[in-house]
Structure formats: structure tokens, C-alpha cells
C-alpha positions in Angstrom: -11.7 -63.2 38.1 -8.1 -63.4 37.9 -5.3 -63.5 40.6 -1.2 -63.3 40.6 1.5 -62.8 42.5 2.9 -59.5 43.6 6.3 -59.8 45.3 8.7 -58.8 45.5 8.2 -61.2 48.6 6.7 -64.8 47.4 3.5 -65.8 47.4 1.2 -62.0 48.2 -1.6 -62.7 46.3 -3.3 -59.7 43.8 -6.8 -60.6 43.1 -9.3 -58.8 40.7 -12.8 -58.7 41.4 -15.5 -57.6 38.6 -19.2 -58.5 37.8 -20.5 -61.9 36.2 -22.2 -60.2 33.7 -19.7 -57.5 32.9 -16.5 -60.2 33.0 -16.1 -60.6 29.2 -15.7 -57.1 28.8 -13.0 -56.8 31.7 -9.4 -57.0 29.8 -8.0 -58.5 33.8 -4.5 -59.8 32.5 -3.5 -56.1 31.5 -5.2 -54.8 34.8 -3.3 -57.2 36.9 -0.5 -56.7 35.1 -0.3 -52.9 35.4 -1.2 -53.5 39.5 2.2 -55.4 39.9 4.4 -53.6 38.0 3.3 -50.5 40.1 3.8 -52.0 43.2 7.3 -53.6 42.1 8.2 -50.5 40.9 7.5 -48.7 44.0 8.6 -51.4 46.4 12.1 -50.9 44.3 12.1 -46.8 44.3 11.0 -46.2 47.8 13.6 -48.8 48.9 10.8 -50.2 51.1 8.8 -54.0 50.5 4.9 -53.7 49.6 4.2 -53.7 53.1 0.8 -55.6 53.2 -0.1 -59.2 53.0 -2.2 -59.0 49.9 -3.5 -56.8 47.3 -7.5 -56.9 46.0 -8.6 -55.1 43.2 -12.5 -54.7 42.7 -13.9 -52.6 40.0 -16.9 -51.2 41.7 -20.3 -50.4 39.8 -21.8 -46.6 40.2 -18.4 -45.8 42.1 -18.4 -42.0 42.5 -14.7 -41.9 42.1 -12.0 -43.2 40.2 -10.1 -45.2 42.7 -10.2 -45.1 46.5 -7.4 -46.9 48.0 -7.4 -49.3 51.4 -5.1 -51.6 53.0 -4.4 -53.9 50.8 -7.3 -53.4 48.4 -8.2 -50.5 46.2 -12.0 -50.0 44.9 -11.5 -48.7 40.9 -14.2 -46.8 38.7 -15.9 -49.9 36.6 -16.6 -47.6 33.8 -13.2 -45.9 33.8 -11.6 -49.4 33.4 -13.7 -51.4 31.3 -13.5 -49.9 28.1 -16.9 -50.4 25.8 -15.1 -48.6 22.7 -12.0 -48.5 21.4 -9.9 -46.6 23.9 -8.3 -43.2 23.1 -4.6 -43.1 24.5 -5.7 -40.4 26.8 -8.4 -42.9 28.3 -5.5 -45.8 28.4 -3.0 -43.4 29.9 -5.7 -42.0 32.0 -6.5 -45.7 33.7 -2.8 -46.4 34.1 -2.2 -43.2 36.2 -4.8 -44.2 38.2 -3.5 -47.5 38.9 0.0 -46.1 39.7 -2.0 -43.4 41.9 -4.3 -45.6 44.0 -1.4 -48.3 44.5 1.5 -45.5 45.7 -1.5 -45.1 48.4 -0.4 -48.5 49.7 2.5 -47.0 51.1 1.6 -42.8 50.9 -2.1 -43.4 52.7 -1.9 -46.8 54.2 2.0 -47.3 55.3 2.0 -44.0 56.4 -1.2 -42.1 56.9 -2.0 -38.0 57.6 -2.4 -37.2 60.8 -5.6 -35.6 59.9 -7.5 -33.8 56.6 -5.3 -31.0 56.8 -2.7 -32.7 55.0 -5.1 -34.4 52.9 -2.5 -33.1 50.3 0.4 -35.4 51.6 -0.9 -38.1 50.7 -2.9 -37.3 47.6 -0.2 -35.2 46.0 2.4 -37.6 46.7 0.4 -40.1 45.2 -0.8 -38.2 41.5 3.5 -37.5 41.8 4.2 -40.9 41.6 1.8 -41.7 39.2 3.3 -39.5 36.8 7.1 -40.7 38.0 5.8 -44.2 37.4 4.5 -43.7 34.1 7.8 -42.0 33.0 9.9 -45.2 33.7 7.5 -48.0 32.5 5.9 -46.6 29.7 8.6 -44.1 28.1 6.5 -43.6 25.3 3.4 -42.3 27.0 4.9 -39.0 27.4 4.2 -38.8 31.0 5.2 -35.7 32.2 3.3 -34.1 28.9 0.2 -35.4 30.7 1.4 -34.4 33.9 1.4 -30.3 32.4 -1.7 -30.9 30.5 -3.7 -32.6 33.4 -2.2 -31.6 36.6 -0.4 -28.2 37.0 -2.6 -26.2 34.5 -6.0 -26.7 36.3 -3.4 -25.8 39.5 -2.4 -22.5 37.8 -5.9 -21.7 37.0 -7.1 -22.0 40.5 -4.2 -20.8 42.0 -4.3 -17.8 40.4 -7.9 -16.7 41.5 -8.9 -15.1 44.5 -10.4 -17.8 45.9 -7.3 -19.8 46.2 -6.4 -21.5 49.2 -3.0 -22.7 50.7 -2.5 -26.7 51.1 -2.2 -27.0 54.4 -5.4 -25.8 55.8 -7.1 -25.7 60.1 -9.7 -28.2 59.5 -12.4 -28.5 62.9 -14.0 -31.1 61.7 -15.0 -34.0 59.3 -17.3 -31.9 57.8 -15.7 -29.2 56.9 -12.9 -31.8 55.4 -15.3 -32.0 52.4 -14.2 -28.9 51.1 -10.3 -29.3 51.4 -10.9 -31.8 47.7 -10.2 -29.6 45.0 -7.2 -28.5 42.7 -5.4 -27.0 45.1 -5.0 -30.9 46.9 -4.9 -33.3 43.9 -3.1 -30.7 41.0 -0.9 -28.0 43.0 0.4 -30.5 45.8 2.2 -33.2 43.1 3.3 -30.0 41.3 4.7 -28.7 44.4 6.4 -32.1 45.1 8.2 -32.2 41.3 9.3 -28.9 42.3 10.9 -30.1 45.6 12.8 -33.3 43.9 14.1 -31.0 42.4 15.4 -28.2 44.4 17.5 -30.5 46.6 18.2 -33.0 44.2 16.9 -36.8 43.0 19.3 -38.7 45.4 18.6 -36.3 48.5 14.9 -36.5 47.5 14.8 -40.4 47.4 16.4 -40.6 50.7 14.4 -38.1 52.1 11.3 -40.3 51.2 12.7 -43.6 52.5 13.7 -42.0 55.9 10.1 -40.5 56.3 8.1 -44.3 55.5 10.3 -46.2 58.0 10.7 -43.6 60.8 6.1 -43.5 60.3 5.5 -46.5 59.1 2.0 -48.4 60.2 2.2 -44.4 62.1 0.6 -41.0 61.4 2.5 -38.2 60.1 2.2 -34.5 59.1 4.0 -32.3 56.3 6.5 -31.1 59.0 7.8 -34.6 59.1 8.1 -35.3 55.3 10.2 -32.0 54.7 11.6 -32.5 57.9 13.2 -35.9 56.2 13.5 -34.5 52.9 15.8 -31.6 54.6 17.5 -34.4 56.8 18.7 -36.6 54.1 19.4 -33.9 51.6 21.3 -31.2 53.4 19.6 -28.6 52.1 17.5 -26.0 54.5 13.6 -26.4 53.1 11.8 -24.0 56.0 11.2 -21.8 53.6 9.9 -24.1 51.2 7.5 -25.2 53.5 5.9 -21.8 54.3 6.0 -20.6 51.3 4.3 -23.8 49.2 2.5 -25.0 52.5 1.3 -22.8 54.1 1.0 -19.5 51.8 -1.7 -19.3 48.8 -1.3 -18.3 45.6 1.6 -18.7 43.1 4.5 -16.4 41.9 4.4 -14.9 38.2 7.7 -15.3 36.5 9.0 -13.1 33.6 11.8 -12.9 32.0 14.7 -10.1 31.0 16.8 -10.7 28.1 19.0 -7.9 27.1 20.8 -8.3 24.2 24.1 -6.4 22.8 25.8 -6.6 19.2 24.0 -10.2 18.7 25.3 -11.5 21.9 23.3 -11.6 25.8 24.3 -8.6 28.2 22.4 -10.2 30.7 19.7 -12.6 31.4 17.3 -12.4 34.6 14.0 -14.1 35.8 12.2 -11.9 38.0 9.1 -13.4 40.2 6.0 -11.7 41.7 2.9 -12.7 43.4 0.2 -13.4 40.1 -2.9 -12.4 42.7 -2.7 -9.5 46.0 -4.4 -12.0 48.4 -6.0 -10.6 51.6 -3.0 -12.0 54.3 -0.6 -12.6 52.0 3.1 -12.5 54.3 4.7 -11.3 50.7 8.3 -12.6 50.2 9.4 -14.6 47.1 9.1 -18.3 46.3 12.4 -20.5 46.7 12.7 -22.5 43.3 15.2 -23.9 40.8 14.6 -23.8 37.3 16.1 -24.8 34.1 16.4 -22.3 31.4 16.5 -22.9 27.5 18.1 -20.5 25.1 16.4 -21.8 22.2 18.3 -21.6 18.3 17.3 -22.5 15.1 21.7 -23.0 13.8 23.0 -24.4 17.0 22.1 -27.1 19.6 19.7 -25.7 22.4 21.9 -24.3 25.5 20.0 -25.4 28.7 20.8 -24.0 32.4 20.2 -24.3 35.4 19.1 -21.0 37.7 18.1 -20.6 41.3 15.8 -17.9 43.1 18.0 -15.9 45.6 14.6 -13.8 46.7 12.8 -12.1 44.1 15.1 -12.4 41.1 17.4 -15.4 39.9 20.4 -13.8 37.8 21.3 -16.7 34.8 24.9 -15.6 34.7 26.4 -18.2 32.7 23.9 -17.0 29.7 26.1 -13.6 29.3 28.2 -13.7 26.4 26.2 -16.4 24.7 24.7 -15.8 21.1 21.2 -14.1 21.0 18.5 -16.8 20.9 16.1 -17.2 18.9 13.6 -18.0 22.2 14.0 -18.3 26.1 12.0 -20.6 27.9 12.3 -20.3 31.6 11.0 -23.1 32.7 12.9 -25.9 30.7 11.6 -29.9 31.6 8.8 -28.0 33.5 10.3 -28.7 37.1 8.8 -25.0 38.4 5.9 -24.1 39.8 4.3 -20.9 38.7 3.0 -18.7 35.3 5.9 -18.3 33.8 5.4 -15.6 31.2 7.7 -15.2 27.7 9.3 -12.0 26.6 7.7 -10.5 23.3 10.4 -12.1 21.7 10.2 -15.3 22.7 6.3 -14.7 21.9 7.0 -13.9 18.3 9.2 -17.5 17.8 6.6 -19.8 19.5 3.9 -18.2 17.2 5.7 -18.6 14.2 7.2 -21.4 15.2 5.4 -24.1 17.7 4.6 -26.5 15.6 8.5 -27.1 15.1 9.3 -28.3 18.4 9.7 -32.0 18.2 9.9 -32.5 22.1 6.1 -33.1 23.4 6.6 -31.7 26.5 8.7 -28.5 25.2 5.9 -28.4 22.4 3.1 -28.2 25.0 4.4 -26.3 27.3 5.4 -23.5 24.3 1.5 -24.3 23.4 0.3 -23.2 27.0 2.6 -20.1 27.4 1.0 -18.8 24.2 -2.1 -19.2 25.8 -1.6 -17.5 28.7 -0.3 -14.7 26.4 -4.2 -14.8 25.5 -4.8 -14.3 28.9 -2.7 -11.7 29.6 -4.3 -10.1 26.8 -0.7 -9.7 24.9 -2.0 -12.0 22.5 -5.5 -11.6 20.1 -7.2 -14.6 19.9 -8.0 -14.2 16.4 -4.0 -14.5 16.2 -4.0 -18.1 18.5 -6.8 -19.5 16.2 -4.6 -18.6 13.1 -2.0 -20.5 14.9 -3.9 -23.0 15.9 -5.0 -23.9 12.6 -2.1 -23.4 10.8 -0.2 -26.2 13.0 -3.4 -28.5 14.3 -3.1 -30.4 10.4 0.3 -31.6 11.3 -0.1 -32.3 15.1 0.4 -36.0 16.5 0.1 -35.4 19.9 -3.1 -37.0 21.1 -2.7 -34.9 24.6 -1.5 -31.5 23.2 -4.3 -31.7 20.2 -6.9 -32.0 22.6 -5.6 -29.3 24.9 -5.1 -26.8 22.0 -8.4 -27.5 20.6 -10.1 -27.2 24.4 -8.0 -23.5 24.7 -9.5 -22.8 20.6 -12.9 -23.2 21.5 -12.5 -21.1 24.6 -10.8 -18.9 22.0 -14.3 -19.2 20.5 -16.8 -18.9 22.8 -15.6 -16.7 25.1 -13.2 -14.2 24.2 -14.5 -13.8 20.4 -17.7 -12.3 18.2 -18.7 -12.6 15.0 -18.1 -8.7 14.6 -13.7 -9.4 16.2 -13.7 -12.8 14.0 -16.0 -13.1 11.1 -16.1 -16.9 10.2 -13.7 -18.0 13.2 -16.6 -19.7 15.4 -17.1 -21.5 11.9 -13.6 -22.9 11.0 -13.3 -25.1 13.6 -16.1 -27.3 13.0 -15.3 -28.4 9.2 -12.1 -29.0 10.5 -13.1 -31.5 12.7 -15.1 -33.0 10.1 -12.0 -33.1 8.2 -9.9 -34.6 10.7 -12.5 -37.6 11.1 -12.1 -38.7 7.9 -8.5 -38.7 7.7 -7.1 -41.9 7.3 -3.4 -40.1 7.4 -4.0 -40.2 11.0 -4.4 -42.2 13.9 -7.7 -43.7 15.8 -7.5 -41.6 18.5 -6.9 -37.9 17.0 -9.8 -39.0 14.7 -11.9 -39.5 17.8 -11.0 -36.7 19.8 -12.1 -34.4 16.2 -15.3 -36.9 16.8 -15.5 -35.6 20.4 -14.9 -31.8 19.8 -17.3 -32.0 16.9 -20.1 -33.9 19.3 -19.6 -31.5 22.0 -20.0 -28.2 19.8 -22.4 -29.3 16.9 -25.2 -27.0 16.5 -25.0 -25.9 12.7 -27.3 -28.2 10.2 -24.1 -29.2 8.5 -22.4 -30.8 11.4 -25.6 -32.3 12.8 -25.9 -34.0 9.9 -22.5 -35.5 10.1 -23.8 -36.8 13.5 -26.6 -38.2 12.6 -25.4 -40.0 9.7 -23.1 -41.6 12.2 -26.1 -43.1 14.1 -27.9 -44.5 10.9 -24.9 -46.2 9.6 -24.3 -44.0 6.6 -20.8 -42.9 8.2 -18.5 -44.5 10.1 -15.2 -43.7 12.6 -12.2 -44.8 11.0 -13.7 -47.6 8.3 -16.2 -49.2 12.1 -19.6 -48.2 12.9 -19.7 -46.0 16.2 -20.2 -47.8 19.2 -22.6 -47.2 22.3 -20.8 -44.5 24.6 -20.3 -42.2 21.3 -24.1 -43.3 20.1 -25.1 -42.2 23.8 -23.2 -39.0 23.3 -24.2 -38.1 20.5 -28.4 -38.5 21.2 -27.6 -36.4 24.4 -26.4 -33.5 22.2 -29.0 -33.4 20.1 -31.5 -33.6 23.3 -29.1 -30.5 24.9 -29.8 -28.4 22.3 -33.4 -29.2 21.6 -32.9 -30.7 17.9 -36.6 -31.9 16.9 -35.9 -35.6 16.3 -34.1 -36.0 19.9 -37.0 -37.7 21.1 -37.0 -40.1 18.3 -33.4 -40.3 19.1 -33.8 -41.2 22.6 -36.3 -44.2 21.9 -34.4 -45.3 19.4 -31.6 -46.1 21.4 -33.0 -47.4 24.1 -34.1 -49.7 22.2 -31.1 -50.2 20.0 -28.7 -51.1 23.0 -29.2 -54.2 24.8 -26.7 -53.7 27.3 -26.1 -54.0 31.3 -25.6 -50.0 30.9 -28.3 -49.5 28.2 -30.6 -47.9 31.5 -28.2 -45.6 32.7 -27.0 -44.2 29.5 -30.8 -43.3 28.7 -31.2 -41.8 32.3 -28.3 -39.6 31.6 -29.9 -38.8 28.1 -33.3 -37.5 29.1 -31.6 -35.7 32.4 -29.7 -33.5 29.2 -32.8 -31.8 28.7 -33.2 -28.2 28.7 -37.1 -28.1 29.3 -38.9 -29.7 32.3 -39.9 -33.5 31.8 
């Protein structure tokens, strides 16, 4: 339904296929338009030409994942690319990554491809890297690396620090037993890994690195070996250990910090790593990484340095002498790849304090270390949710509002009662309310409150807010809710057995007239906790 040119040679086609009866819908001028700036973007970085004769793009009904990439072609998610509402900028930023994922396959996948599933993570963690390094440089507003900590590393550091972990690289016998090599560990540690590599022996070293591994494999089959092998090569920098620890060993290292302070200066600053799980087989040892550190102050310009592991500890000397800060944050434009855990000190600030922090990724990543404070159990969670709704008024973030308000009703459901916080399961919700109606505030904050509030209604107060959505008697900023929301909101009320769902149901199926009207109403009645 819509075709250009790719280059950077002339006259390689890109072609975008979609339904007949879902083509109105399709917005194919952005689409293509995102598709070639990826792949001249990535021709440009890698140093290397888009290296097939054309490009297809077909947005695939009932596809059970959000992009699979071929050569030449890439199948996309229809329903994660046609949007039937008003998109959130998670959901726009979500389709773009994929995009710049599915098309780095071209050359991560397709130019080169694994030698088998063991290093299913080569190319799949190279790619979601990419994605995020893409985003970074051609949409510097979308806060790419904020999604990157949000969406990527944090589901790695959750798995990664269980005991059912697993390393990347894994002995795979078969096809079969492939299936269960897709997971976090592939698609969330590996690019986090990777970030952490480009940076231990450098941008240039690390761009060189990747050029020398594509032409000495390209239309060829390669294994991890080969990539650091390059990467080492071109950088000069010894990366053995890199590979078996990141490759090869599970789990991830626990990093705390030391800050000793003396007459209102620092004696001495240290970061100090340790496995975060005992794993059965674990070889012990520590971690190689480079970090930045931020000695955060509230009268002076932030002072940001660099450190490097030398085994277990990594000695900041250049902080001695420097005026107590008011914070430290070890792991400064989050290139590192483990929990890193603050000091009690640094603990109080970001409590008192988070909401301050006008960089988005320093913000969230300040958000997420007071979570893991919860955790750690340093932290009460009555204390988070004070936080939490202290600074969630004033919070712009589309990506770090959601993630704070995810971690509150975890806060919520899991590590509180009624008897530890009277009332707290209760403030969230008219808060939510709140933040629907507020026309201070942007489309998409209003409808992720719209979402929380849909996905944890159960009180007669906020059910009726719901259903006076679906009979027209309240709207989402100044429009009547459309048909996913409508859909999402009859399926809660058929989750949690309200007695009108069933009215509900028939209502809306035959309220929506759509070519998805039959599958939203499947997925409706399947919400049902009794048999049917």
C-alpha cells in the first residue's frame, strides 16, 4: 500500500503490505518513513550498505510476535502498529523500537547470522541495543535510554537475580529445546550487556569492532567468540574476561557503595561488587565493568567520574578531597550492568528529593534504586507510597509515571495490609481519578491514570467512573473512549464478576462494528472467572 526508496544505493525499493479492509486505518507514510531512516541510519553507523536488494514490510494479522525479521522483509504485529486510539507515547515509542529492532536484523540476523540457538542472544541483543542507540540519535526527545532502563535492564535484573537464572550463552541439542533459550535473559540482559561493553573499551574501538565482525562474516555464520574477538581486535583492549564473565557465567554482581566522609570533605570513596544470588556452579570472581559515578550537590554543579573494577572493588580516587555530597550515584548514564545499591545517605536525598531531578534518565534511575531499597527491605513501603504520592502530581514523565505507579501497586498488593497501611490500598485509586480529569496534563499521563484505574477497579466508586465512561456520561480528555479502552474496560468488569458484565458484553458486541469487533469479544468472555 505504499513503497519508497531505501538507499543509500538508488533504486532498493521498501514496500508496505497491509489488509484491504484495514488500509484506512494504516498511517504507511510514517511507517515507511521510520523503515528508511533506520536502515540509513544503520547503513551510516555500521559503515556497511543495506546489504539486500529490497526491503518488504507486511503487517501480519494474528502475528504472535511483534516483528520477525527475514532477508529483506520483516513480518510486524498488525495490532501493535495500527493504532485504533489515540496512541500513548509509550505505544509510539514502543512501535519505533521495534522498527529499529527488526531492521538492525537486516544486518545482526540476516548479514551475519548465529551459528546456532546458543547465541540466539547475538543477534537479538545486538538488535534491542540498536534499537535503543537508534532512537537516541533520531528522536532526541523520546528519552531513549530512559525506556531502555524502564523496559530492558529492569525485567533483566529481576530475572537475573533469581535462582533460576541462566547464563546467555547456553549448550542447546536441539531445536526443541531452543524454545526455552527466549526469555529475559536473551532479549533484556544481552543489549544490557552490549551498552556495557561500548562502553568499557570505548565508542570508537566499539564501532570498529562491529564493522570488522559484519565484513569478515558477512552472508556467513558467526558465534560470540568472533564478535568479542573483533570488538578486542579493533579496540585494544583484552575482553576474555568479559566474555566469561557476561557470557558464559549467570547471575549478576550487587554493587554498594562506601563513602567516608571527614570535616565536610570525602576521605575516600569505594564501590565494592558481590555476586546478588550463591548459584549452584558459580566459578566466583568479580565482574570487569566501568562505571560513571555522580557526586550529587544541591550549591554546586554535579561532579561526574569515571571508575573501573580492578577485581572486586573499584577505588574512585579522584573523589578524595572533594566536598561531601549531598548523594552518590554509582552508576551515572546507566552504562553498568548490575543492582547497584545507595548508601543510607544517598537513600535519605532521593526520598526527599527525586522528584527534583530534571534529567529523565537520572530521575528514573533514582526512582528504581529507591525501589530496590524496598526490596532490600531498607525501605517501608508505606514510606515509597508517601513518596510516590507526594511527587506523582508533578511528574511529566509518561515512562517513569507508569513505572512508579506499576512498583506502587506492587507496593499495594503485595508487600502491604490494611493493618501496616490503613487507607494506602485506597489512595491510589482517587488519585487516578484525579489525574483523568486533569486538563493540566497531557493525553497520555491521563490515559495511563485511565489504564491503572481499569486494571485495579474493584470499589463501587471507581466502577462507577468506568461505567460512566461506557454510557457517555464521561469522557477522556474532552473525546468519548474508543473501542480498545471500551474492550478493556467490559473485560474488567467480567474478571471480577460485576453483575452487569453480561449486559456489558452484549452490549458491545453489538456496539462495535469493526474487522476486530469478534476478537475483542472472544478475549472478553475468555476473562471469565467461572466456567462458560
Amino acid at each position: 500500500m505504499g513503497r519508497h526508496d531505501i538507499g543509500p544505493r538508488r533504486g532498493q525499493p521498501i514496500t508496505l503490505y497491509a489488509r484491504h479492509s484495514r488500509a484506512a486505518e494504516v498511517d504507511a507514510e510514517t511507517q515507511l518513513a521510520t523503515n528508511r531512516a533506520a536502515v540509513r541510519w544503520l547503513a551510516d553507523w555500521f559503515g556497511i550498505a543495506f546489504p539486500f536488494a529490497k526491503l518488504d514490510l507486511v503487517l501480519a494479522p494474528a502475528f504472535p510476535f511483534g516483528g520477525m525479521e527475514h532477508v529483506g522483509a520483516v513480518f510486524y504485529n498488525e495490532d501493535r502498529f495500527v493504532f485504533r486510539e489515540p496512541p500513548t507515547l509509550p505505544q509510539r515509542l514502543a512501535r519505533d523500537q521495534t522498527i529499529y529492532h527488526e531492521i538492525s536484523h537486516q544486518w545482526f540476523g540476516d548479514l551475519v547470522t548465529m551459528r546456532w540457538f546458543d547465541d540466539l542472544w547475538l543477534k537479538e541483543g545486538f538488535s534491542t541495543f540498536m534499537a535503543a542507540r537508534i532512537q537516541a540519535d533520531l528522536q532526541p526527545d523520546s528519552n531513549a535510554w530512559t525506556t531502555f532502563l524502564l523496559s530492558i535492564k529492569t525485567p533483566a535484573y529481576r530475572a537475573d537475580a533469581t535462582s533460576g537464572t541462566a547464563p546467555l550463552w547456553q549448550s542447546l541439542d536441539n531445536l526443541d529445546a531452543a524454545k526455552s533459550n527466549y526469555g529475559p535473559i536473551v532479549y533484556n540482559k544481552a543489549p544490557a550487556v552490549i551498552k556495557q561493553l561500548a562502553f568499557f573499551v570505548g565508542e570508537d574501538g566499539f564501532r570498529r569492532g562491529l564493522n570488522l565482525f559484519l565484513t569478515r562474516h558477512r552472508y556467513a555464520n558467526a558465534t560470540w567468540q568472533h564478535l568479542l574477538g573483533a570488538v578486542g581486535e579493533a579496540s585494544g583492549i583484552d575482553v576474555g574476561a568479559f566474555g566469561r564473565n557476561y557470557v558464559l557465567r549467570a547471575g549478576l554482581p550487587r554493587i554498594e557503595t562506601a563513602l567516608t566522609l571527614a570535616q565536610g570533605r570525602i576521605e575516600a570513596l569505594v564501590l565494592k561488587q558481590r555476586p546478588e544470588s550463591r548459584l549452584p556452579g558459580d566459578p566466583g570472581g568479580a565482574w570487569p565493568m566501568k562505571v560513571r559515578v555522580r557526586l550529587g550537590y544541591h550549591d554546586r554543579d554535579d561532579i561526574v567520574l569515571d571508575a573501573r573494577f580492578e577485581g572486586a572493588v573499584a577505588t574512585v580516587d579522584k573523589a578524595a578531597g572533594l566536598p561531601a555530597p549531598d548523594y552518590v550515584w554509582a552508576n551515572d548514564d546507566d552504562q553498568g550492568y548490575g543492582l547497584f545499591m545507595p548508601d543510607d545517605r544517598t537513600v535519605a536525598w532521593i526520598a526527599a528529593h527525586v522528584g527534583s531531578v530534571t534529567d529523565s534518565l537520572l530521575r528514573a534511575m533514582l526512582w528504581s534504586a529507591l525501589w530496590d531499597v524496598v526490596r532490600d527491605r531498607r525501605l517501608p513501603p508505606e514510606r515509597y507510597l508517601a513518596v510516590l504520592l507526594r511527587e506523582l502530581p508533578a511528574e511529566r514523565d509518561e515512562q517513569i509515571s507508569r513505572a512508579i505507579l506499576s512498583r506502587g501497586a506492587a507496593a499495594l498488593d503485595v508487600y502491604l495490609t490494611e493493618t501496616r497501611g490503613p487507607g494506602s490500598g485506597r489512595a491510589g485509586r482517587p488519585r487516578c481519578s484525579r489525574e483523568i480529569d486533569d486538563a493540566a496534563i497531557g493525553y497520555g499521563l491521563r490515559k495511563d491514570a485511565l489504564d491503572r484505574l481499569i486494571a485495579t477497579a474493584r470499589t463501587p466508586l471507581a466502577l462507577d467512573r468506568l461505567r460512566a465512561l461506557l454510557d457517555g456520561r464521561a469522557r477522556l480528555a474532552g473525546e468519548p473512549i474508543r473501542q480498545p479502552t471500551r474492550w478493556a474496560i467490559v473485560r474488567r468488569l467480567i474478571t471480577i464478576g460485576a453483575p452487569d458484565a453480561g449486559t456489558r458484553l452484549a452490549a458491545e458486541r453489538a456496539r462495535d462494528t469493526s474487522t476486530e469487533a469478534a476478537k475483542d469479544a472472544f478475549v472478553a468472555e475468555a476473562a471469565s472467572p467461572g466456567p462458560r
